[in-house]
C-alpha positions as CSV (number, residue, x, y, z in Angstrom):
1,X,0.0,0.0,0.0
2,X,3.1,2.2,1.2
3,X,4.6,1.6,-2.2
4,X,1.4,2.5,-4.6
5,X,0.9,5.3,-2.5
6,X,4.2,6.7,-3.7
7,X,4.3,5.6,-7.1
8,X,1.2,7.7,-7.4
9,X,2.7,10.5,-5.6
10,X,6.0,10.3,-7.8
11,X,3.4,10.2,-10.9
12,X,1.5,13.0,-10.0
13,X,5.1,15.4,-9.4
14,X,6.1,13.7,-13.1
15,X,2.6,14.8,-14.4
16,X,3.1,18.6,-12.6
17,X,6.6,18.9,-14.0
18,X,5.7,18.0,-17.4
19,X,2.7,20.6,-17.2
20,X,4.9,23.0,-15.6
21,X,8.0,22.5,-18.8
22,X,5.3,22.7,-21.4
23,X,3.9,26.3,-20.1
24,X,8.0,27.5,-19.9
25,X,8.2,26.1,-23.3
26,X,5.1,28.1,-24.8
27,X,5.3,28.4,-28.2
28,X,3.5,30.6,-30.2
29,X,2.3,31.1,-33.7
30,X,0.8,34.6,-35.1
31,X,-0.7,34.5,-38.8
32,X,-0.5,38.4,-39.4
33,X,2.4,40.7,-39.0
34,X,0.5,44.5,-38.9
35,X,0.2,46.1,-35.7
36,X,-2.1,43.2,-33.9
37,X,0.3,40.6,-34.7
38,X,3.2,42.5,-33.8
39,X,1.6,44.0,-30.9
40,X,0.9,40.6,-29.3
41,X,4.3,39.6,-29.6
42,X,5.7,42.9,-28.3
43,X,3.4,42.1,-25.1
44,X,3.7,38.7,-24.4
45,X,7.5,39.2,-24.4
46,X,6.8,42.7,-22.0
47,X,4.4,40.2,-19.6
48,X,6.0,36.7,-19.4
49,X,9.2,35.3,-19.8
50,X,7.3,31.8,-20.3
51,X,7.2,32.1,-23.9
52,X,10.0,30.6,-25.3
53,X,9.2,30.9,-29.5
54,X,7.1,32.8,-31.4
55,X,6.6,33.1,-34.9
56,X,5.0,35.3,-37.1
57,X,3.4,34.3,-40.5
58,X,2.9,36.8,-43.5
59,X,2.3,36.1,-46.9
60,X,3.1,39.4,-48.2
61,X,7.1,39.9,-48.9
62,X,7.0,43.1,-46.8
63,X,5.5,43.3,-42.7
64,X,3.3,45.7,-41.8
65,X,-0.4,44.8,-42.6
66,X,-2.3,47.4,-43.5
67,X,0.1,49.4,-42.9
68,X,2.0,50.9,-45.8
69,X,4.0,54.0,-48.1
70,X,3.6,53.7,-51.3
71,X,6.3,55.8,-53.5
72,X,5.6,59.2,-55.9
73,X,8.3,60.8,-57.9
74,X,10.5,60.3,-55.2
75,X,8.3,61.0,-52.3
76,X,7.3,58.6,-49.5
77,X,3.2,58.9,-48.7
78,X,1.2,56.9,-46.2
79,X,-1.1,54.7,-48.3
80,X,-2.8,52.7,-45.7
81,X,-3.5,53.5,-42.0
82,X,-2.4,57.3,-41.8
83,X,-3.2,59.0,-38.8
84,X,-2.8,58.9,-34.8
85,X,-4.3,60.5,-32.0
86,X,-2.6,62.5,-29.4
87,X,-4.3,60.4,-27.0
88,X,-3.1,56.4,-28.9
89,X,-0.8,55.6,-26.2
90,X,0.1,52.7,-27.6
91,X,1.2,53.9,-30.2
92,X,2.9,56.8,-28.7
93,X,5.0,54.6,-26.8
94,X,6.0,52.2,-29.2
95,X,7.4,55.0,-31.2
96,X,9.5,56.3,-27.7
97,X,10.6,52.9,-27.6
98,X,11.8,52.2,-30.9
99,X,13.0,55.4,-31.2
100,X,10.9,56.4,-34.6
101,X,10.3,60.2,-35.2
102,X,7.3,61.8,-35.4
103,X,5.6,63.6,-37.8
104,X,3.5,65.9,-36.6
105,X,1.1,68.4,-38.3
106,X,2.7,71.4,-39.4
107,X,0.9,74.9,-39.1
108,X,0.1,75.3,-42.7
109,X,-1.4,71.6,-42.3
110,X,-3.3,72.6,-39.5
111,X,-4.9,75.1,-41.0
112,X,-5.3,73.4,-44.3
113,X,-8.3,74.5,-46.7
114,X,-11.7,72.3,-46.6
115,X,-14.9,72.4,-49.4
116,X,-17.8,70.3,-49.2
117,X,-18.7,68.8,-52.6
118,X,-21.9,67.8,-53.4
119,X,-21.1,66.9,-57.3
120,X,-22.3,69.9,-58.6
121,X,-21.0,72.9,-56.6
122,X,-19.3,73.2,-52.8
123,X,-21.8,73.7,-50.2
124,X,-19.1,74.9,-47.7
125,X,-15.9,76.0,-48.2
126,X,-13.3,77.6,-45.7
127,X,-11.1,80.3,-46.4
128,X,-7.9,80.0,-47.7
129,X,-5.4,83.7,-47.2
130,X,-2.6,81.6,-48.6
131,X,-0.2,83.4,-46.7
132,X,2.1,81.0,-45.1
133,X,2.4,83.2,-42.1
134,X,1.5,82.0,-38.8
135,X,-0.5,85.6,-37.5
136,X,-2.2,85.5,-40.5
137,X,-3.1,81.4,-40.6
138,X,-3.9,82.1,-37.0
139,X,-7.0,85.0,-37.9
140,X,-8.1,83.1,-40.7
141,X,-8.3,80.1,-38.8
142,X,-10.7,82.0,-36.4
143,X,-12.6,83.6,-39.3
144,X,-13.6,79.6,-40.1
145,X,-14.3,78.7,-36.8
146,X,-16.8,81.4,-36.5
147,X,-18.2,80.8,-40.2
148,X,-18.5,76.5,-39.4
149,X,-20.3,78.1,-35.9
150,X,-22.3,80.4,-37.8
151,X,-23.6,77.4,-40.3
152,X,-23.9,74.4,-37.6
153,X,-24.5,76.0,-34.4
154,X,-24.2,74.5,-31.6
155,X,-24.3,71.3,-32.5
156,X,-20.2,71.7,-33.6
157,X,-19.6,72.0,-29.8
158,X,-21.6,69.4,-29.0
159,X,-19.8,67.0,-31.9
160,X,-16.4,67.9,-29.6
161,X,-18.2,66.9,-26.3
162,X,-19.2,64.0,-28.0
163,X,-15.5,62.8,-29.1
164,X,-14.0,63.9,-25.8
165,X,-16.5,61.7,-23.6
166,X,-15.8,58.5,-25.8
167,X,-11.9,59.0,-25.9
168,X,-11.7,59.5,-22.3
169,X,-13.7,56.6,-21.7
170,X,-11.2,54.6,-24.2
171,X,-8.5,56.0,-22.2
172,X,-10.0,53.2,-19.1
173,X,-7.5,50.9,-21.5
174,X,-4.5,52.3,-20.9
175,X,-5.2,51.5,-16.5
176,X,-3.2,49.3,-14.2
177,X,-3.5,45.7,-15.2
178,X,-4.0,45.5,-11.5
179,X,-7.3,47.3,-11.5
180,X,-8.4,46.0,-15.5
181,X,-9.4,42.8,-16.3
182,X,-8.3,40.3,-18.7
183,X,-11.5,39.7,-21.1
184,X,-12.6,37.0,-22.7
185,X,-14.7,38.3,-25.3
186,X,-15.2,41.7,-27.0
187,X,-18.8,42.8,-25.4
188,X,-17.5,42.4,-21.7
189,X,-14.4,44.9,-23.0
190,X,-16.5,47.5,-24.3
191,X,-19.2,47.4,-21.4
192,X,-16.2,47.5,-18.8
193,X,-15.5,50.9,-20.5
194,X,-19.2,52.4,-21.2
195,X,-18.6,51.7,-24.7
196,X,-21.1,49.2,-25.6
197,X,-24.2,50.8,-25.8
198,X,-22.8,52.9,-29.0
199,X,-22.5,49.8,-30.9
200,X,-25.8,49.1,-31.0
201,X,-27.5,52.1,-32.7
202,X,-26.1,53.7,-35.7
203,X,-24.2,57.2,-35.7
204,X,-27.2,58.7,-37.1
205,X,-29.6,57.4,-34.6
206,X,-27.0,58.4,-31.3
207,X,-26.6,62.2,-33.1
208,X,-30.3,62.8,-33.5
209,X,-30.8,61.5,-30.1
210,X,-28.2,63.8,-28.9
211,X,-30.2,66.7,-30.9
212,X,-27.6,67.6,-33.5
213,X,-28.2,69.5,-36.1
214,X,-29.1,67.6,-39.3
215,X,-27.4,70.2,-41.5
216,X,-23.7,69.2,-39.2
217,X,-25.0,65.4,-39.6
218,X,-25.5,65.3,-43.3
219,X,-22.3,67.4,-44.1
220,X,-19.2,67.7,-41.7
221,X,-19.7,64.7,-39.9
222,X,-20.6,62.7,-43.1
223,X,-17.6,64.1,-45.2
224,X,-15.2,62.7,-41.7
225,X,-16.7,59.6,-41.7
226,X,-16.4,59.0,-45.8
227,X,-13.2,60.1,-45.6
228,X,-11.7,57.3,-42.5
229,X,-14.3,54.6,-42.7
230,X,-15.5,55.0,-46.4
231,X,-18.8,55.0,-45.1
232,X,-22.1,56.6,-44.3
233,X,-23.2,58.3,-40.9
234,X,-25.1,54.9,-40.7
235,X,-22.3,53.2,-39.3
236,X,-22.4,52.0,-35.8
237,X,-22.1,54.7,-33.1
238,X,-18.8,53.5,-31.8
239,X,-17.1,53.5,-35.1
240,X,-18.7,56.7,-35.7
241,X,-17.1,58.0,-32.5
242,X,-14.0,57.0,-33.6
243,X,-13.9,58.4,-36.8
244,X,-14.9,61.6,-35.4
245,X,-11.5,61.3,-33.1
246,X,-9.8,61.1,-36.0
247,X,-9.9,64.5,-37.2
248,X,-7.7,67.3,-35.8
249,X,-4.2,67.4,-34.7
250,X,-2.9,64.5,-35.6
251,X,0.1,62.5,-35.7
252,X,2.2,59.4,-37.6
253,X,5.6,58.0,-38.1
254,X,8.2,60.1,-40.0
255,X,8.8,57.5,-42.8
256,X,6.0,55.1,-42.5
257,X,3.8,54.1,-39.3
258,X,4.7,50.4,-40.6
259,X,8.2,50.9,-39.0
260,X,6.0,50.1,-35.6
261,X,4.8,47.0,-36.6
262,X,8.8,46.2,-37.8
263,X,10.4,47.4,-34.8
264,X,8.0,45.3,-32.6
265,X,9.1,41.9,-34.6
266,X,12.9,43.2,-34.2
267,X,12.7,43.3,-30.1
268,X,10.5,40.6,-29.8
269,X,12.7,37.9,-30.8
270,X,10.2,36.4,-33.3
271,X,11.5,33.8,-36.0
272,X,9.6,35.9,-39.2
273,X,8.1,33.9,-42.2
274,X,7.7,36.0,-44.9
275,X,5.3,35.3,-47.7
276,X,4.1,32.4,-46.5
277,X,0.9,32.1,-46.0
278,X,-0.8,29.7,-43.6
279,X,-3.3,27.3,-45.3
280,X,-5.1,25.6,-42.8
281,X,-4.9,25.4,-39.0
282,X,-5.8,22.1,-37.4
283,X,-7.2,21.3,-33.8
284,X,-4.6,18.4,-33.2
285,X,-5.3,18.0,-29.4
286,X,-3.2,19.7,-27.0
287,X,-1.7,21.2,-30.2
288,X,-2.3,23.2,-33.6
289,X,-0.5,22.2,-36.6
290,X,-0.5,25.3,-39.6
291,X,0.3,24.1,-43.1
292,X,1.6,26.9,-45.4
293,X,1.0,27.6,-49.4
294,X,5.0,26.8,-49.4
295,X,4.7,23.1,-48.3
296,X,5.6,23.5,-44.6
297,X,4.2,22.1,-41.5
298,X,4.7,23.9,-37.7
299,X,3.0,22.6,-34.7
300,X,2.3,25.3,-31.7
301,X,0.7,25.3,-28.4
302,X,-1.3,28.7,-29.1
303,X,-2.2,30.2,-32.5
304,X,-3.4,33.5,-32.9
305,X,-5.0,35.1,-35.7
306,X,-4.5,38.8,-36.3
307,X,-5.4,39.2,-39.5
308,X,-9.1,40.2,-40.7
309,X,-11.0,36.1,-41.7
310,X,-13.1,37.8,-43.9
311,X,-11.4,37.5,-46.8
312,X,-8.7,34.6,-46.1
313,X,-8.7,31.2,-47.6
314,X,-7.3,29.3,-44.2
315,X,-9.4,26.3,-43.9
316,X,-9.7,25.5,-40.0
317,X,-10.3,22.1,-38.4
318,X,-12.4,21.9,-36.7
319,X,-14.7,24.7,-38.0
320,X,-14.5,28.3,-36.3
321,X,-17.9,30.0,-36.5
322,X,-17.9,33.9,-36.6
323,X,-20.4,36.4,-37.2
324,X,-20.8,36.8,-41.4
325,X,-19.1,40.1,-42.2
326,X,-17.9,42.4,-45.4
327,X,-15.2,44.4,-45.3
328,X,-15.4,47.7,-47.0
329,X,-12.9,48.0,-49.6
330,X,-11.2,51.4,-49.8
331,X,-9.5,52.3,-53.1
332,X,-6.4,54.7,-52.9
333,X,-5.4,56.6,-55.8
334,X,-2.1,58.5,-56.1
335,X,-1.7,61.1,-58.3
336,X,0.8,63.5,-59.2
337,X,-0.9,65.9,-61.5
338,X,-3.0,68.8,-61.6
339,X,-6.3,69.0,-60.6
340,X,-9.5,70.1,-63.2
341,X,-10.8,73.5,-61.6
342,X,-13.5,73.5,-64.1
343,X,-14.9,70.3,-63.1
344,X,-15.3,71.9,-59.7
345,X,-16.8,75.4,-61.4
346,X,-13.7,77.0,-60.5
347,X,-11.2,79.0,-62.4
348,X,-8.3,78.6,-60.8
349,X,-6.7,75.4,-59.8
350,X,-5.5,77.1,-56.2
351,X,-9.5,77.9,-55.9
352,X,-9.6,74.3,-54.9
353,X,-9.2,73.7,-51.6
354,X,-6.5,71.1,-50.4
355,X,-9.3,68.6,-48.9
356,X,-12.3,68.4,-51.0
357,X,-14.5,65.8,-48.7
358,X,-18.2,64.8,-50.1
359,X,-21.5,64.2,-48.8
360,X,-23.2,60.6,-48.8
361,X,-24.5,60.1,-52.6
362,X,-24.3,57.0,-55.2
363,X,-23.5,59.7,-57.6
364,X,-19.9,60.7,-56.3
365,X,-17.3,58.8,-57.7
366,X,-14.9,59.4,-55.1
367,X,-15.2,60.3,-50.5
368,X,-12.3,62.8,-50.9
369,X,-9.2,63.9,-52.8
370,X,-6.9,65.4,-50.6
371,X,-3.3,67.3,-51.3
372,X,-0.2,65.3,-50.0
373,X,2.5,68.0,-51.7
374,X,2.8,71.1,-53.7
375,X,5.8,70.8,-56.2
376,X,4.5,74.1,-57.9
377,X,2.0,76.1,-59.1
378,X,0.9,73.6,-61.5
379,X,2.1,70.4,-59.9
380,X,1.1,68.7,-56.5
381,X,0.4,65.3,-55.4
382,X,-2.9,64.1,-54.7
383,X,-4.4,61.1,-53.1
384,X,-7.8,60.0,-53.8
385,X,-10.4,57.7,-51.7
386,X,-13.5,55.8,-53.5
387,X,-15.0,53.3,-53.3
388,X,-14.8,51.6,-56.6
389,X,-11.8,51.8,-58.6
390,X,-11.6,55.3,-60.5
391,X,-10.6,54.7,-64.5
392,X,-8.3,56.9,-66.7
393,X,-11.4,58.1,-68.0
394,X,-12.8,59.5,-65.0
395,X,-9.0,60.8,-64.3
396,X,-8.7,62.2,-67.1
397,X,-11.6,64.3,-66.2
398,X,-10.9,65.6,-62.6
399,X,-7.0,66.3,-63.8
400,X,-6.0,68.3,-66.6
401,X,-2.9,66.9,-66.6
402,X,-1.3,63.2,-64.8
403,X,2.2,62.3,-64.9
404,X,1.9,59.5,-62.2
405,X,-1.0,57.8,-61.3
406,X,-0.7,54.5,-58.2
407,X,-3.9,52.2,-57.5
408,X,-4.1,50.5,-54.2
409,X,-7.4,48.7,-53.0
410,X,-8.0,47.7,-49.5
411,X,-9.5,45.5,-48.1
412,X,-9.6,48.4,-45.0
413,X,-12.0,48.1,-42.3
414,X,-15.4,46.2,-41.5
415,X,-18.7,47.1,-42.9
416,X,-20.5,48.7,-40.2
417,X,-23.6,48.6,-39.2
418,X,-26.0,48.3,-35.5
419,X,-26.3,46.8,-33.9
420,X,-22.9,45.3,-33.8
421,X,-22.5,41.5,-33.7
422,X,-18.8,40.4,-32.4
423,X,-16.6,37.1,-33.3
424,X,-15.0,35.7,-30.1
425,X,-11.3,36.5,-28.7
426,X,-11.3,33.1,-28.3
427,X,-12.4,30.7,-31.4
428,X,-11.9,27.4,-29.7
429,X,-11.9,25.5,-25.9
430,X,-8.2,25.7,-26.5
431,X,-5.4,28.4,-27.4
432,X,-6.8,29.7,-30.4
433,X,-7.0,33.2,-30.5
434,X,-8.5,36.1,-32.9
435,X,-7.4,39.6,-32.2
436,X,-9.3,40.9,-34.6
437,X,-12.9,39.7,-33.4
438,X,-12.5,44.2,-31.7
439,X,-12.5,45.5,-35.0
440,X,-15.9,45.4,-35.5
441,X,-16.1,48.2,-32.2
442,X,-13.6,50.0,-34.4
443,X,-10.9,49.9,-36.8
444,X,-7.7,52.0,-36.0
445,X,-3.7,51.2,-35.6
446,X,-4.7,52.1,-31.4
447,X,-7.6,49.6,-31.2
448,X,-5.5,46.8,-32.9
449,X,-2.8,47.5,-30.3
450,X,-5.3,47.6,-27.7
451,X,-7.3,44.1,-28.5
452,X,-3.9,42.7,-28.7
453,X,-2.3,43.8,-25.6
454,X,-5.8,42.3,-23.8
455,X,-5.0,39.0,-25.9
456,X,-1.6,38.5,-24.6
457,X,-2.9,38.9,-21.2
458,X,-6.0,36.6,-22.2
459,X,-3.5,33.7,-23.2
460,X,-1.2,34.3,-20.2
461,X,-3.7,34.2,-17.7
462,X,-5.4,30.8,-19.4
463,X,-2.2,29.1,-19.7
464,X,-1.9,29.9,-15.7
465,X,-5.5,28.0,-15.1
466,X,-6.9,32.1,-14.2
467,X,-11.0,32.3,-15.3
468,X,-10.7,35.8,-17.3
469,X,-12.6,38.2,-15.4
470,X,-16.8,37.8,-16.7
471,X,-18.5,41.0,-15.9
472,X,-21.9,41.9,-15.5
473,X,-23.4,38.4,-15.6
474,X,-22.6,38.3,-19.3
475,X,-22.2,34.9,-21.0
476,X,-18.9,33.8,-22.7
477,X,-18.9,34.9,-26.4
478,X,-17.0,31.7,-27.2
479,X,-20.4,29.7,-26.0
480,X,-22.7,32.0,-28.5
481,X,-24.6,29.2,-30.7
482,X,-26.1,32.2,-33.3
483,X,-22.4,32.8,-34.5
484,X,-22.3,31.8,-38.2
485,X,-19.6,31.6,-41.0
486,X,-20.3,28.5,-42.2
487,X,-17.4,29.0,-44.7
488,X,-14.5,28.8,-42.4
């Protein structure tokens, strides 16, 4: 009896030692190298020194994601995720860390020229002194503010409020991990942070509510969120939010905000596999093996997916199910050219101002055209958002003259609508993880990083034996039944 009661003993200290090598012997695989996937390596390696190999999996020849530069005459432009807010601190510090530079707005940026086109004529346009000094930018500036007052009332102040109330209660993200929950699934995340009620009414619907003015609705705030979602004001009220954030003094990385996403991967020490993308994903027990398009086979402990499923190919076994979901494509046309003023009405190409933005209509073949650079009187660099692609043709009609012309479609950001429906963090009983399941809250670099960071500390916390945090009495998204994608 003495003797079985020790064999068992001695079994059950094998059995705790073997569980204990295998968590300090994590390995880790992330299908996606943009800021998500980079992100979650970057904080995995920040929380735990259990990790012992991760590797990242991107089957484009360059990391990144969606973001990207794309080359004109010699100039570097962002052609993917542009723009950051003073408040991303995510972002912010990534950039301390890796010691990036900043490109901030300049004051002939900040006080940058704006016309509302309706397809026919500009329904608002600011004023534009063209004098490039700072006294004069500042009083012309003010002239605007009081002319946008004059036309929207007081519904422009209430837009700020607006903004200001949901960034400071994103801001509950950036708390001590000792006072913020690990979550398990995306609805407990945005109720923790009075978020979630905006995802399930359109922007239109929360606006109205809030008594805006329908004239501020159906132009400013339409041509803001055209120009970042590529979308309607009938996107959800989060996203709308968000959009709205996105205007103003803003911020990226001088030479590409990709080099965040690259520097992460550098000081992570990640094994990178580029172009190669993953094929299928199977549920091996205890283990996932990922087959690539180039004929190789890796097994890992914990896959994670940071990478849109929308539009991939990856077969998974068994099955994930995720809400059905379209992403709205974003076309990006580079330019360098002149611009048409008569197919504005104008006579005078500097009569155009540098962002033309447009109001919701089937009839406007492109959300905005915006000037990147002025070479010289009769030569800039333009880049143009749509929505379909935009042909010579058309070109040929808004420029007089084109000596460059770039194409890039994206596959950019979800199709919006309310009330939201959200894929799990968690797409299995196991270690398999989808960082992207917060995008349909909202789709920025900051919310990528965000949703990532909580991953990392999702994964950590199961491979401890930890219950994630449920609030509120809500259920588990990963035991939602209605979730569909029957494709995948």
């Amino acid at each position: 009896m003495l003797t079985s009661t020790l064999i068992l003993i001695i079994l059950s200290l094998l059995t705790l030692t073997t569980l204990s090598d295998q968590q300090l012997t994590t390995d880790v695989c992330i299908i996606g190298s943009g800021i998500g996937g980079s992100s979650v390596a970057h904080f995995l390696r920040q929380y735990s020194p259990t990790v012992s190999h991760i590797r990242i999996f991107e089957r484009h020849p360059v990391v990144g994601g969606r973001m990207a530069t794309v080359t004109i005459a010699g100039d570097t432009f962002e052609a993917g995720a542009s723009i950051l807010h003073p408040k991303n601190y995510h972002a912010l510090n990534f950039t301390h860390m890796l010691n990036l530079k900043f490109n901030g707005p300049s004051a002939s940026e900040s006080s940058f020229s704006l016309g509302i086109w309706d397809g026919e004529k500009f329904l608002f346009k600011t004023i534009d002194s063209g004098s490039k000094s700072q006294v004069v930018q500042y009083f012309v500036s003010l002239v605007n503010s009081v002319r946008m007052l004059f036309r929207y009332g007081v519904s422009l102040l209430k837009m700020n409020n607006f903004v200001e109330v949901t960034v400071d209660n994103f801001l509950r993200y950036y708390e001590s991990k000792e006072s913020r929950p690990v979550f398990s699934n995306v609805e407990d995340m945005l109720k923790w942070a009075d978020l979630y009620n905006l995802t399930t009414q359109t922007l239109e619907e929360e606006l109205l509510g809030l008594k805006f003015s329908p004239l501020l609705i159906q132009e400013l705030i339409t041509v803001i969120t055209r120009i970042n979602y590529g979308q309607s004001v009938k996107i959800s009220g989060l996203a709308g939010a968000v959009s709205l954030a996105g205007s103003g003094d803003l911020w990226s990385v001088k030479g590409g905000n990709w080099q965040m996403a690259a520097g992460l991967i550098n000081q992570s020490d990640v094994t990178l596999h580029l172009q190669e993308e993953i094929s299928s994903i199977t549920n091996v027990g205890g283990f996932y093996e990922l087959n690539s398009t180039n004929g190789n086979s890796y097994t890992c402990q914990i896959t994670v997916v940071a990478t849109p499923l929308d539009e991939l190919t990856t077969k998974f076994t068994p099955q994930v199910y995720i809400p059905e979901r379209k992403l709205q494509h974003t076309h990006a046309t580079f330019v360098r050219g002149c611009l048409n003023p008569a197919y504005f009405g104008l006579n005078s190409v500097s009569d155009i101002p540098e962002l033309v933005g447009t109001i919701e209509s089937d009839e406007l073949p492109f959300t905005c055209i915006s000037m990147l650079k002025e070479h010289n009187a009769n030569d800039f660099t333009y880049k143009l958002f749509s929505r379909q692609s935009l042909t010579d043709a058309l070109l040929d009609q808004i420029f007089s003259t084109r000596s460059e012309t770039k194409r890039i479609n994206w596959g950019a950001y979800p199709h919006y609508h309310a009330p939201e429906e959200f894929a799990p963090f968690i797409l299995d009983d196991m270690h398999l993880y989808y960082v992207n399941a917060f995008e349909n809250a909202a789709s920025t670099m900051e919310t990528s990083a965000v949703a990532a960071e909580n991953i990392a500390r999702l994964i950590l916390s199961r491979l401890a034996g930890e219950q994630p945090s449920g609030l509120y009495g809500l259920k588990s998204s990963t035991s939602d039944s209605n979730l569909q994608h029957p494709e995948l």
